[in-house]
C-alpha positions in Angstrom: -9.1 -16.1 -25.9 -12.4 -17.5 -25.6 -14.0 -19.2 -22.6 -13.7 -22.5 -24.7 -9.9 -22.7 -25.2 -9.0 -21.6 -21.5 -11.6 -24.4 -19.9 -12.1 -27.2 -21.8 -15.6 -26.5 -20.5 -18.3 -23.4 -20.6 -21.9 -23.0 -19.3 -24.2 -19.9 -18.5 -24.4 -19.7 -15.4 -27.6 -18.5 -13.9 -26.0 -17.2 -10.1 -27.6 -20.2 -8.3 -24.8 -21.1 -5.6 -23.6 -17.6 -6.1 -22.5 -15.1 -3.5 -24.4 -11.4 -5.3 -22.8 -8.6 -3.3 -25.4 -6.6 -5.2 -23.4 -6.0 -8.0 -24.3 -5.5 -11.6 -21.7 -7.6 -12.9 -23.3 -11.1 -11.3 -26.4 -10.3 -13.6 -25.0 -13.1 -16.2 -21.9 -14.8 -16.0 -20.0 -17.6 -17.7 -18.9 -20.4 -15.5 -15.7 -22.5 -16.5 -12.7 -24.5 -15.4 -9.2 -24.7 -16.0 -6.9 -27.7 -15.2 -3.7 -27.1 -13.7 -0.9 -29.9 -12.2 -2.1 -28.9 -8.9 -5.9 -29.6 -8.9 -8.3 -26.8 -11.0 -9.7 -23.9 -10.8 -13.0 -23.7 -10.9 -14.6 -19.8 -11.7 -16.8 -17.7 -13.3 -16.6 -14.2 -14.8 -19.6 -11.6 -16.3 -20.2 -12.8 -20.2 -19.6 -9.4 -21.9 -17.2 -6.8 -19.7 -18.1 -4.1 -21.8 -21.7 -4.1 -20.8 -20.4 -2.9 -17.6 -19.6 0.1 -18.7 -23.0 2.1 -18.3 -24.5 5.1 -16.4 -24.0 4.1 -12.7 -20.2 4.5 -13.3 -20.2 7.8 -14.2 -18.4 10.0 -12.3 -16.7 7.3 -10.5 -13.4 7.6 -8.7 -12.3 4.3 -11.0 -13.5 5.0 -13.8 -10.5 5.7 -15.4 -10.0 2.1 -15.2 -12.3 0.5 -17.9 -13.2 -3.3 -16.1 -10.8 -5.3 -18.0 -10.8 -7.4 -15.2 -13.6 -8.8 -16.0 -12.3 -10.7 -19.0 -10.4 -14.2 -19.7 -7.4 -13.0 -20.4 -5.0 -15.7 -22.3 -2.3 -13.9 -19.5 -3.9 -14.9 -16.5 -4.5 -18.5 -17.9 -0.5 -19.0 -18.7 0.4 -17.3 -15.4 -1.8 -19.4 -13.3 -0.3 -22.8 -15.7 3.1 -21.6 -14.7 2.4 -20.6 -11.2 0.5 -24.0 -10.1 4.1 -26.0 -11.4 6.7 -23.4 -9.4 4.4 -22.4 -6.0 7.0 -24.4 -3.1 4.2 -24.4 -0.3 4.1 -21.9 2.6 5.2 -19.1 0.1 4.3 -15.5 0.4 2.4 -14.6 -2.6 1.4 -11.0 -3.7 -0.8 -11.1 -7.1 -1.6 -7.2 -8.4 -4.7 -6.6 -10.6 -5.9 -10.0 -9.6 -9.0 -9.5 -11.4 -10.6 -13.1 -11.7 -8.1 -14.3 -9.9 -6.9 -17.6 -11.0 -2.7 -16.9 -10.9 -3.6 -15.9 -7.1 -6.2 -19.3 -6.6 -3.6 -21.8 -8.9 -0.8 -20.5 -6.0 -3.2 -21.0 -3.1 -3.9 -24.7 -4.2 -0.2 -25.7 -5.0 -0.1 -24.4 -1.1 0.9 -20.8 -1.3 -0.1 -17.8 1.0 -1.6 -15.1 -1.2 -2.7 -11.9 -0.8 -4.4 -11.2 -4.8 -5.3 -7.5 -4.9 -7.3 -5.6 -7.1 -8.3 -1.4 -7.9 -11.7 -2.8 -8.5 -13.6 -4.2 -6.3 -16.1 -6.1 -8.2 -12.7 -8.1 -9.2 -12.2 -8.5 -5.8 -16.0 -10.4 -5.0 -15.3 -12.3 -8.4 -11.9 -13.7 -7.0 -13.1 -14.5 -3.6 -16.4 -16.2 -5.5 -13.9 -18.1 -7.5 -11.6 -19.3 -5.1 -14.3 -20.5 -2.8 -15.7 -22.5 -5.7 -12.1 -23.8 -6.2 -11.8 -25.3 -3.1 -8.5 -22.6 -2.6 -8.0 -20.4 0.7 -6.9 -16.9 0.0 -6.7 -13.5 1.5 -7.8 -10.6 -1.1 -7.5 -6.7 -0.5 -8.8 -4.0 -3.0 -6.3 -0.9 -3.7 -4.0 0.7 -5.5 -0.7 0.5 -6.0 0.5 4.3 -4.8 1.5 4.6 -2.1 1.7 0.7 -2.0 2.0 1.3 2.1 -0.5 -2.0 2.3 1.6 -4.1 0.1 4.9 -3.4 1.4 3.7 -3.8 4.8 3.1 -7.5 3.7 6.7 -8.2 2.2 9.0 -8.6 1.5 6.8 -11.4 -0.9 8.5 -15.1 -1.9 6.6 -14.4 -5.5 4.9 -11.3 -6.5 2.6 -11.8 -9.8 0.8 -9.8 -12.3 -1.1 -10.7 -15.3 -1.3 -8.7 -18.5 -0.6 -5.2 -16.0 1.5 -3.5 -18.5 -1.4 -2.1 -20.7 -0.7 1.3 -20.5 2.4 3.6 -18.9 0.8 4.6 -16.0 1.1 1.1 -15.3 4.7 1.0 -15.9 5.9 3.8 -14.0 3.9 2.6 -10.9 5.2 -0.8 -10.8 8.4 0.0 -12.1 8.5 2.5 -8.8 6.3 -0.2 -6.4 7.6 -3.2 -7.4 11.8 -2.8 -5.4 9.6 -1.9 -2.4 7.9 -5.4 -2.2 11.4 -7.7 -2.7 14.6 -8.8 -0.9 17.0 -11.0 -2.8 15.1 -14.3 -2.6 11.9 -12.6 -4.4 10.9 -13.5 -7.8 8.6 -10.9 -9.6 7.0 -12.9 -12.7 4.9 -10.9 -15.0 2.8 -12.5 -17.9 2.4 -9.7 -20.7 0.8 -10.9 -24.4 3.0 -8.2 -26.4 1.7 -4.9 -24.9 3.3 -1.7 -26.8 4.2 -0.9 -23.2 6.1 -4.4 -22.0 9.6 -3.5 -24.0 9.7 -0.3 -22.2 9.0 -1.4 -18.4 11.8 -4.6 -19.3 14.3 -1.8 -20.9 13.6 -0.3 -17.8 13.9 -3.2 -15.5 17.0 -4.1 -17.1 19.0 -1.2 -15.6 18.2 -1.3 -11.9 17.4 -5.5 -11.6 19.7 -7.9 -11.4 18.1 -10.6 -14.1 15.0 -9.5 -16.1 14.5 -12.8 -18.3 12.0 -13.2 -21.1 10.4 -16.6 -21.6 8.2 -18.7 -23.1 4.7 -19.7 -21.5 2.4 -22.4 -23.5 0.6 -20.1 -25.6 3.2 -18.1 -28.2 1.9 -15.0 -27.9 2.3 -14.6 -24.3 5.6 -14.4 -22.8 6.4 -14.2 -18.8 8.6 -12.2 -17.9 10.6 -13.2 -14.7 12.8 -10.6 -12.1 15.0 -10.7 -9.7 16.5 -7.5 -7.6 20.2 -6.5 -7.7 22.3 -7.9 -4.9 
């Protein structure tokens, strides 16, 4: 998905206005907004992700994690769509692999308390950029998700949230183990996935230890969300 179709809206953005933790990723980045029922969201991301792979990440402890963050992702759009229409507010909200943040900043402005986390944290300074520039309050924390200690300390979570996570099976198998550790019976876990190889696997899995696993429809076909609740 391009800039265009998510925003309505795109301009090069020079970093005037913008918080630079020093960070090669601020060097030139793409401003846009996306409308939601409950006010926009108002953010900016690096124009080519890719270019952020270079020699100052070698050797790094994340560097098994290429910075897909850093991208538009269709997933992220829908979730933060769906997100801004279902947020009741004063809910506990837990977004994992934030990375622009906009599902986490849609459920801060329908009046949510999140907590969007991230591996990365150049994702983290990018979602904290955006959701000061969308008028949203937000807490952010960058880790991992094993042991998960820091999230489950938090929950249980009213709605826990993850857009396009299920790229690869290491993903599955963590959230697949994480995931019971940060619910009680009134928690809804609402994945957004855009037909990952991986996504039938984790909801085959789902589907024998969680009470309803549903699949359904977002506004864009090719995404789907895919919505949990725990066994009672």
């Amino acid at each position: 998905m391009t800039p265009q179709t998510a925003t309505g809206r795109t301009t090069a953005a020079t970093g005037e206005g913008v918080h630079r933790p020093g960070a090669e990723p601020w060097a030139d980045v793409v401003a846009g907004t996306l409308p939601l029922p409950q006010g926009r969201v108002e953010f900016v991301h690096p124009r080519e992700s890719m270019d952020l792979l270079d020699e100052r990440d070698a050797g790094a402890d994340d560097q098994e994690y290429p910075p897909y963050w850093a991208e538009l992702w269709p997933s992220g759009v829908e979730l933060a769509y769906a997100v801004a229409e279902e947020v009741r507010p004063g809910a506990s909200v837990l977004e994992l692999g934030c990375g622009l943040g906009l599902p986490g900043i849609a459920a801060a402005l329908a009046g949510g308390r999140v907590l969007a986390t991230d591996r990365s944290r150049d994702a983290i300074a990018f979602t904290r950029e955006n959701a000061r520039r969308s008028g949203a309050e937000l807490a952010t924390a960058q880790c991992s998700w094993t042991p998960g200690d820091r999230l489950v300390d938090g929950g249980p979570w009213d709605l826990v949230l993850g857009a396009d996570v299920l790229y690869n099976r290491r993903n599955v198998e963590e959230l697949l183990e994480l995931l019971p550790q940060l619910v009680d019976d009134r928690t809804e876990v609402v994945v957004a996935d855009p037909g990952r190889p991986q996504a039938d696997e984790f909801v085959t899995a789902a589907r024998s230890s969680w009470a309803t696993v549903e699949v359904d429809d977002s506004r864009t076909p090719s995404v789907k969300l895919l919505r949990m609740r725990r066994r009672r």
